[in-house]
C-alpha positions in Angstrom: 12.1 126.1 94.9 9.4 127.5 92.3 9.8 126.7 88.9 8.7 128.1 85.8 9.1 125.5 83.3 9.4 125.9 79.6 6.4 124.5 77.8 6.3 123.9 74.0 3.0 121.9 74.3 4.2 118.3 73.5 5.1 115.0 75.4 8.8 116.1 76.9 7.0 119.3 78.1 4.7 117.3 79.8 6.6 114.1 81.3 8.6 117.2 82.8 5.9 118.7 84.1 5.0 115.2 86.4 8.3 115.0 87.0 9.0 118.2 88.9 5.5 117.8 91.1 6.8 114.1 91.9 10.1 115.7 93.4 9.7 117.8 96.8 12.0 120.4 95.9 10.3 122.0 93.5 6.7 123.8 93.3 6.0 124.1 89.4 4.3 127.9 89.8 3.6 128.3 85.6 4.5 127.4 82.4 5.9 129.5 79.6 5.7 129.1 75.7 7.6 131.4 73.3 5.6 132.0 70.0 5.8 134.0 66.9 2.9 135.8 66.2 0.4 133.9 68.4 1.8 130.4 66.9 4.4 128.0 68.4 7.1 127.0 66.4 7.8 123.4 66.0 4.7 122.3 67.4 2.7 124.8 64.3 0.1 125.1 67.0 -1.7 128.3 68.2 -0.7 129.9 71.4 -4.1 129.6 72.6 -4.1 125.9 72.3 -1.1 126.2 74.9 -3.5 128.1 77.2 -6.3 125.8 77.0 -3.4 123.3 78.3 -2.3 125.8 81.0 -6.1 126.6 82.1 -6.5 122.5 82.2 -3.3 122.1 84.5 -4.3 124.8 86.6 -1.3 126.8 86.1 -0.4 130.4 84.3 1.1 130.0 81.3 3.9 133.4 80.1 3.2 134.0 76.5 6.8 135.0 75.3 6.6 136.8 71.7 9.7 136.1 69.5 10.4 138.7 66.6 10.9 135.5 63.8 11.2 131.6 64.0 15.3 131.9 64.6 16.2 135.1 66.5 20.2 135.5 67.0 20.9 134.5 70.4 21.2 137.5 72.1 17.5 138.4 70.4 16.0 135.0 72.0 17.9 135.3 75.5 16.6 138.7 76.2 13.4 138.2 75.0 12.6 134.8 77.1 14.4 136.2 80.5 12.4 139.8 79.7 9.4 138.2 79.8 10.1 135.7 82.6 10.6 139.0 84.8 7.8 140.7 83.6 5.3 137.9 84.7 5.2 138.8 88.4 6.0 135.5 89.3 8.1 134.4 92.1 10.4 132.0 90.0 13.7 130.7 91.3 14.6 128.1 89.0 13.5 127.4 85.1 13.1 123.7 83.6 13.8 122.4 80.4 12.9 119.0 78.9 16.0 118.6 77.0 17.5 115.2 76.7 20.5 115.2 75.2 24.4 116.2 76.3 24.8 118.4 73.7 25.8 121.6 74.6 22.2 122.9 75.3 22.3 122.9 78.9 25.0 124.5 79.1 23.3 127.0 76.5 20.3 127.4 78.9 22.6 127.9 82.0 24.2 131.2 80.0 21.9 133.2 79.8 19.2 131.9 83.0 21.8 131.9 86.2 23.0 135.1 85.2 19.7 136.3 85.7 19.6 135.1 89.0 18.0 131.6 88.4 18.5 128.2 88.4 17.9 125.6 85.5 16.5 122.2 86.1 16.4 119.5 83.6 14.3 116.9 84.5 15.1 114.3 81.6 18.8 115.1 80.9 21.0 112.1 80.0 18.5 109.8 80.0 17.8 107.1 77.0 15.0 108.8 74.9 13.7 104.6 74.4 12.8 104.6 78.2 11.7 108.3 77.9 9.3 107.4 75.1 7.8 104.3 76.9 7.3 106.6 80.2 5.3 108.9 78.1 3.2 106.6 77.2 2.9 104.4 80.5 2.0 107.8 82.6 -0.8 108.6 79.9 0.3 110.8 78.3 -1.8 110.9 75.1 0.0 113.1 71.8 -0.3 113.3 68.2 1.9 114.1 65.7 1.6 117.5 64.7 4.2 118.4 62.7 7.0 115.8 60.4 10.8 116.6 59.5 10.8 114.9 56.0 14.2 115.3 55.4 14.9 113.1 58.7 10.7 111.2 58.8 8.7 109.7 56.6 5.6 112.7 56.0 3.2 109.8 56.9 3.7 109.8 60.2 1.8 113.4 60.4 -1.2 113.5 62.3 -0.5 109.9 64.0 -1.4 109.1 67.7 2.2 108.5 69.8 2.1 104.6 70.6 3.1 101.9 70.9 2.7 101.2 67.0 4.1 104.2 66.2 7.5 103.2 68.2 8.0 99.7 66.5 7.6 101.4 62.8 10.1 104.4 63.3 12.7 103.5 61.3 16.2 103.0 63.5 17.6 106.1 62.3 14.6 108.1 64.0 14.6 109.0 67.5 12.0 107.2 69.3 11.3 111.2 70.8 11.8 113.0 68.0 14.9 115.0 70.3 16.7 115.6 66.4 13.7 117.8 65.8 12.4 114.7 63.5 8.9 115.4 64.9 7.2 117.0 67.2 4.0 116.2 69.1 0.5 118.2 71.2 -0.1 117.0 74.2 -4.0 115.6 74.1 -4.5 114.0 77.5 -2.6 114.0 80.5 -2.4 113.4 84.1 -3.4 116.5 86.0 -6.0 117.6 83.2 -9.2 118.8 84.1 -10.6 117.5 81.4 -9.1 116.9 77.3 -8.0 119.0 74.9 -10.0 117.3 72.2 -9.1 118.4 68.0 -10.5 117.0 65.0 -7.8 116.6 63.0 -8.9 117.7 58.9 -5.8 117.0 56.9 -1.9 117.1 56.8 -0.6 120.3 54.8 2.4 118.6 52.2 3.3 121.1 50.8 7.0 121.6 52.4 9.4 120.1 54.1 8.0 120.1 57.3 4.5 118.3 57.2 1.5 120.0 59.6 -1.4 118.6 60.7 -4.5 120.9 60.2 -7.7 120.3 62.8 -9.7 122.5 64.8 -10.6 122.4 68.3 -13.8 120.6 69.4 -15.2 122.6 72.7 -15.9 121.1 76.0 -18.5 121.8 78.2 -17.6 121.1 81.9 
């Protein structure tokens, strides 16, 4: 079955991604990334930045433009199975990396089989502790691009996802970040081309959610 799977440029994105091509019955034929204005939220990375990863995974990627951060529902469905349709792509089924039993598959399921597809969630149900040590023993290489600090500690901004990382989150953190405590870029993984290398410059404080700033360094194949 083809799959389109949802792509927000961080570590569940891609531990999905290697899931699906490990499992014969699916073909993973492109990604897609919903952004406001050229920017993805959460992540507080550019849409481009998701491209570079597409380009590097040899896959398309679906740019999906949202009108604001939080559209009502009805806004968001339209928009994501609108553009789904409009990339000329033969997609039978879309994948999700959520986790948790919470109500949001069955949220995904509402508004995706009625359009005629099927939803796949690669990571459902399982303990985000053994997700989070996957992630890193597949190498897949993230930093920390953008802190909750109502839920995080602001200082954990711009830090690589390790092992070190894992042993100083405080108990009441996810070890993935699934409570939208923070949220991560995918560096480095298998089935790159090559990196996506950044030079991280500094961590903007000045709200509640901490970004990291950097710029991209270019690669020369």
């Amino acid at each position: 079955m083809n799959v389109v799977l949802s792509w927000s440029s961080g570590k569940d994105s891609a531990l999905s991604l290697l899931r699906l091509r490990e499992d014969k019955r699916y073909r993973v034929i492109g990604l897609c990334t919903t952004h406001v204005e050229g920017w993805v939220p959460y992540q507080n990375v550019s849409l481009d930045v998701a491209q570079q990863q597409a380009d590097r995974l040899g896959l398309p990627l679906i740019g999906i433009a949202l009108p604001q951060v939080f559209p009502p529902n009805e806004v968001y469905q339209r928009c994501v199975v609108d553009g789904l349709r409009a990339s000329g792509l033969p997609v039978g089924a879309v994948g999700f990396g959520d986790m948790f039993h919470n109500g949001i598959a069955d949220y995904r399921r509402s508004y995706i089989e009625p359009a005629g597809w099927q939803c796949v969630f690669p990571l459902l149900g399982e303990a985000p502790a053994a997700l989070a040590r996957e992630v890193l023993a597949r190498g897949i290489r993230t930093r920390i691009t953008t802190v909750d600090t109502d839920q995080c500690r602001g200082d954990f901004c711009g830090a690589w996802y390790d092992d070190a990382l894992l042993a100083s989150l405080p108990s009441t953190v996810d070890p993935c970040g699934e409570n939208g405590e923070f949220h991560t870029l995918v560096l480095e993984m298998p089935g790159f081309s090559h990196p996506l290398d950044i030079q991280a410059l500094d961590v903007d404080r000045s709200g509640r959610f901490h970004s990291l700033r950097w710029r991209m360094i270019s690669h020369h194949s």
